[in-house]
N, C-alpha and C positions, 0 to 999 in steps of 0.2 A: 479335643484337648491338645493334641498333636499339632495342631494345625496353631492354635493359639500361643503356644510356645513356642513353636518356629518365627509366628509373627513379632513378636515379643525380642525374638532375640534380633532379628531383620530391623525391627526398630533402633533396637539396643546399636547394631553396626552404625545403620546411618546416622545414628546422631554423637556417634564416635567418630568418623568420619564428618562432620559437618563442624566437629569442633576442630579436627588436624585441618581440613581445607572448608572454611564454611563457605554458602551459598550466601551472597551479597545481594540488596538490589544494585540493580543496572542502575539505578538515577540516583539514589542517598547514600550508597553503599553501608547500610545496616544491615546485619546478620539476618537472612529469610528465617521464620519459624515455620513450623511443619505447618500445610496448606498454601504458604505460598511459592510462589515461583516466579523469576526477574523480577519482578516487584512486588514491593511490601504493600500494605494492606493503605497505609497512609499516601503512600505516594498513587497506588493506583488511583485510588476516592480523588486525585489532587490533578489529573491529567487535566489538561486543559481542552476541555470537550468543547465545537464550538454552536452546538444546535441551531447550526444552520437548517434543517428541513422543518423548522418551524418558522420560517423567515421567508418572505413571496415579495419581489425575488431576492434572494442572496448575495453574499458577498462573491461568491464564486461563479454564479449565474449570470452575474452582472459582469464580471470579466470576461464573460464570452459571448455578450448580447451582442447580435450583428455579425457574427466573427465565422458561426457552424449553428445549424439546426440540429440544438437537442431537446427534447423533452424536459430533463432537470437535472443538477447537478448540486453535488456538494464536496463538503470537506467532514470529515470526523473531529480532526484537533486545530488546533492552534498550533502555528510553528514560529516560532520567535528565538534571536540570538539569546543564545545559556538557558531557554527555557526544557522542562524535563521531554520534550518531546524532541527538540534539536540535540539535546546527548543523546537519545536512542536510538536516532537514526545515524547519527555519525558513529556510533558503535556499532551497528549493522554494515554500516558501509565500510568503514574504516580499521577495524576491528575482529569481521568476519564474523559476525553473532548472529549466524542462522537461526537458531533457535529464537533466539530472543527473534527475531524477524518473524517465525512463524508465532511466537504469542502475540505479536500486536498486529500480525494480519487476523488472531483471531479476537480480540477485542476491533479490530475496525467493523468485521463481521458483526460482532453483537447492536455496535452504532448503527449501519446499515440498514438491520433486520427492525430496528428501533424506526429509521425513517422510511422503512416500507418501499426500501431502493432493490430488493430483489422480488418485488411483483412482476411479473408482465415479462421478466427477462430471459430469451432466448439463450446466450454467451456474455462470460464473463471475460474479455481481453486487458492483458496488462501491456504499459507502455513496451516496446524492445527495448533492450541494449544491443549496441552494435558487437558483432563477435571479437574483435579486440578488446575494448572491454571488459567484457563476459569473460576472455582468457586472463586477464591481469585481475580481476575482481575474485571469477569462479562461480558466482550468482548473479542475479538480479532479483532486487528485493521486489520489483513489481511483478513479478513471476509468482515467486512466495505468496505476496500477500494475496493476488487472484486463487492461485491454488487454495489456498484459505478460505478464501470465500464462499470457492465452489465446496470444500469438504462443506462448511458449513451449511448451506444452500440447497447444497444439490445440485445446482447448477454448471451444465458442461464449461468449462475453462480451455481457451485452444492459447497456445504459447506461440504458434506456429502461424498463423491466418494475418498476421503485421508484422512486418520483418523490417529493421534500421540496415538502411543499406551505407550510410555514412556515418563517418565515425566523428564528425561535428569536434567543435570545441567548447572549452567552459563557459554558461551562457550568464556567470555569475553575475557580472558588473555589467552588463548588455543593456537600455531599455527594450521596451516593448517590440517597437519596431525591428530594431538590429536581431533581437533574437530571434523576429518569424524570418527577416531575411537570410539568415543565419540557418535555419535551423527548415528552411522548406525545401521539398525532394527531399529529405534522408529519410523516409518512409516509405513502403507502397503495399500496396493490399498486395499477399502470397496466398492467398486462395480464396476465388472469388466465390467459389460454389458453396465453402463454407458458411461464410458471412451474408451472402444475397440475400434479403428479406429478412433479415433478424434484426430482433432491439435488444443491442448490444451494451453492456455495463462494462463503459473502458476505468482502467484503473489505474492510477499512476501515485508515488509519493507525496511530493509535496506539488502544487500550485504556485506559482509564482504571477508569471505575466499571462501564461496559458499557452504559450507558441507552441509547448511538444506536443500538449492536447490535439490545439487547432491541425496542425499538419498531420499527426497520426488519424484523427477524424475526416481530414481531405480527404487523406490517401485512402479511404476506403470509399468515403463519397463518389469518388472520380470514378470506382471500377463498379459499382455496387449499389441499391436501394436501400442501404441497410438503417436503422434508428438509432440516435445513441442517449444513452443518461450515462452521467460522469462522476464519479468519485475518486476524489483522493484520500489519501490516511492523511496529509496534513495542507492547512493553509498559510501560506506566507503574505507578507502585507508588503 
C-alpha cells in the first residue's frame, strides 16, 4: 500500500512538472504523453524507414559496388532536406542531444536486428571524428549509435581500433570523386591485432557518395584481413 501511494504521488510530481516544463517531441514539437520519449507515438510510426535489406542489391550497395569488398550493406532511414529524420540529426549534432542520439541509435538497433545485420558479427566500429572536432562537438554520434548497437547486440564495440588522423574539410557541395580525393589517408587502422580476421559491422550516420565509408574500410583493408557489412542510421540521395 506504501509503495503504491509513494508511486501515486511520484506520478502526481511529474506530471506537474511536465506541465511547468513539458517534454516535447524532437520532430512536431507536441507535448509527450506518459510512455513516450523524444518522439510521439505518430511521428515515430511516420519515420521514414527505407527496407533496404529486402532489396538484392540496394541503394546503398550499389554505391559501393566496385569501390571495397563487403558482404552487404544498408541504410535504416531515408535522409532528405526538412524531412523528420534530417531535424534529428541536426539536433544531435547541432544542439547537443545526446540522449535523443542514444534513442535513435536504439531504434537503428531494432531496424538492424529486423535485417539480420548482427548475425555473423565479430565488432561493431563507428566511423571516427578527428579530436578537434570531438573537442568543439564533445561527442560523436557514430560512437553513440555503435555503443547502442552493442548494448543491444551484445556485440563488442571498439571506438578505438579506426582513428581520423585528419581533420578534412566540409565534403558537403564535393561530388563523388573530389570527396574520396579529399577525404583518402585521414584514416588508418590503430590496432591491427584487434580487427585481424574479423567481420566487422562499420557504422556511420548518413551515406551520401560513400568516400568516408570507402577510405575507413581501406584503411583497415591495407593493414588487416578483416570482412566488413555496413550500415548507416541514414541514406541521402
Amino acid at each position: 500500500m506504501k509503495s503504491r501511494f509513494l508511486q501515486i504521488i511520484s506520478d502526481y510530481v511529474d506530471d506537474l512538472s511536465h506541465i511547468i516544463y513539458p517534454n516535447v517531441c524532437q520532430n512536431c514539437s507536441d507535448v509527450l504523453i506518459s510512455g513516450e520519449e523524444f518522439l510521439c507515438i505518430k511521428c515515430l510510426h511516420k519515420l521514414p524507414v527505407t527496407m533496404f535489406h529486402r532489396l538484392s542489391p540496394n541503394p546503398v550497395e550499389k554505391k559501393l559496388f566496385g569501390r571495397i569488398p563487403i558482404k552487404k550493406a544498408t541504410s535504416a532511414f531515408y535522409y532528405h532536406k526538412s524531412n523528420s529524420i534530417q531535424k534529428l540529426l541536426h539536433k544531435v549534432k547541432y544542439k547537443h542531444k545526446v540522449k535523443l542520439c542514444a534513442k535513435l541509435g536504439y531504434l537503428f538497433a531494432l531496424k538492424l536486428e529486423e535485417a539480420g545485420y548482427f548475425e555473423n558479427v565479430d565488432m561493431i566500429l563507428p566511423v571516427p571524428m578527428h579530436k578537434s572536432k570531438f573537442r568543439s562537438r564533445g561527442f560523436n554520434q557514430c560512437v553513440i549509435f555503435a555503443e547502442e548497437l552493442s548494448k543491444y547486440s551484445s556485440i563488442e564495440c571498439s571506438d578505438s581500433a579506426l582513428k581520423r588522423v585528419k581533420s578534412g574539410k566540409s565534403q558537403t557541395k564535393k561530388d563523388k570523386y573530389h570527396r574520396w580525393k579529399t577525404i583518402s589517408g585521414d584514416f588508418i587502422c590503430n590496432d591491427r591485432e584487434k580487427v585481424e580476421g574479423k567481420n566487422i559491422l562499420l557504422i556511420d550516420d548518413v551515406i551520401t557518395t560513400g568516400s568516408t565509408l570507402e577510405a575507413c574500410t581501406k584503411a583497415i583493408l591495407n593493414k588487416t584481413n578483416a570482412e566488413f557489412n555496413i550500415a548507416t542510421f541514414a541514406y541521402a540521395d
